[in-house]
C-alpha positions as CSV (number, residue, x, y, z in Angstrom):
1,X,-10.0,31.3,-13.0
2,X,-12.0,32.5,-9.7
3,X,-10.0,35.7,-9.0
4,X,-10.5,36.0,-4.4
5,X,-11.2,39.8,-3.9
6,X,-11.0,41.3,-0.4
7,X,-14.5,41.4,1.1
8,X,-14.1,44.4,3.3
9,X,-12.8,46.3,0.4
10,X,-12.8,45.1,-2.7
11,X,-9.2,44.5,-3.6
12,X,-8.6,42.3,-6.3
13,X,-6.9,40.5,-7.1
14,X,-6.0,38.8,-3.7
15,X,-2.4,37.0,-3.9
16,X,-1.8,33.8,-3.1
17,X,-0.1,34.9,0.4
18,X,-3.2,37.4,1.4
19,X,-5.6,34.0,1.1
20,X,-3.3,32.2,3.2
21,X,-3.1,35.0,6.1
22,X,-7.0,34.8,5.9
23,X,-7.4,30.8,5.9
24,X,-4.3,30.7,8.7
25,X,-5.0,33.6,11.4
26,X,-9.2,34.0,10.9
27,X,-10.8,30.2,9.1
28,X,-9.0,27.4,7.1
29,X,-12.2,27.2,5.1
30,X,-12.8,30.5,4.7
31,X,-14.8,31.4,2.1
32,X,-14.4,35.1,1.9
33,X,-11.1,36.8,2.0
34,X,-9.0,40.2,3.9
35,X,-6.2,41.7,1.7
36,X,-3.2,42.3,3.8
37,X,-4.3,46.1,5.0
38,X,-7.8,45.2,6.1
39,X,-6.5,41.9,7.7
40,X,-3.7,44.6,10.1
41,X,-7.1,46.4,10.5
42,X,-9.1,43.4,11.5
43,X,-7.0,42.0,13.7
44,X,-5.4,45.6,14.9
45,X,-1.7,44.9,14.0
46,X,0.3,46.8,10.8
47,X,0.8,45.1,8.0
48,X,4.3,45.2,8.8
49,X,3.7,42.5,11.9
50,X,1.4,40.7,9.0
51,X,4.4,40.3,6.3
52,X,7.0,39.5,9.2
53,X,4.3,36.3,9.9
54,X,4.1,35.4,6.4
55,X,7.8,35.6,6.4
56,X,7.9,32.8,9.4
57,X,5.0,30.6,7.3
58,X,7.4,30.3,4.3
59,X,10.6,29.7,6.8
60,X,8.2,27.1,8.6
61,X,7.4,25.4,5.3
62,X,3.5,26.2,5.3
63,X,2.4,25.5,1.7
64,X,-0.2,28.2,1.7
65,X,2.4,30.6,1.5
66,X,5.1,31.0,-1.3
């Protein structure tokens, strides 16, 4: 199986919930991937903000999520 590692930092392996945080806040066809701390980083919120959205994607039904 293609393991997704983080491309800023090299975290790996990315879960399933990391990818979809990258393919729903930065590209849906993204290619290359954050992990959840340099995604905060990125987009300058905490990771805390970051699992509280993932929280609202499962509630919401999102499928990229679980």
């Amino acid at each position: 199986m293609n393991q997704k590692i983080c491309y800023v930092c090299g975290k790996e392996p990315l879960s399933k919930n990391e990818i979809g945080l990258t393919k729903k806040l930065i590209n849906q066809k993204a290619k290359s991937f954050y992990c959840i701390s340099c995604l905060a980083e990125e987009l300058d919120v905490t990771v805390e903000e970051l699992q509280a959205k993932i929280e609202d994607f499962i509630n919401d039904g999102c499928k990229l999520f679980s």
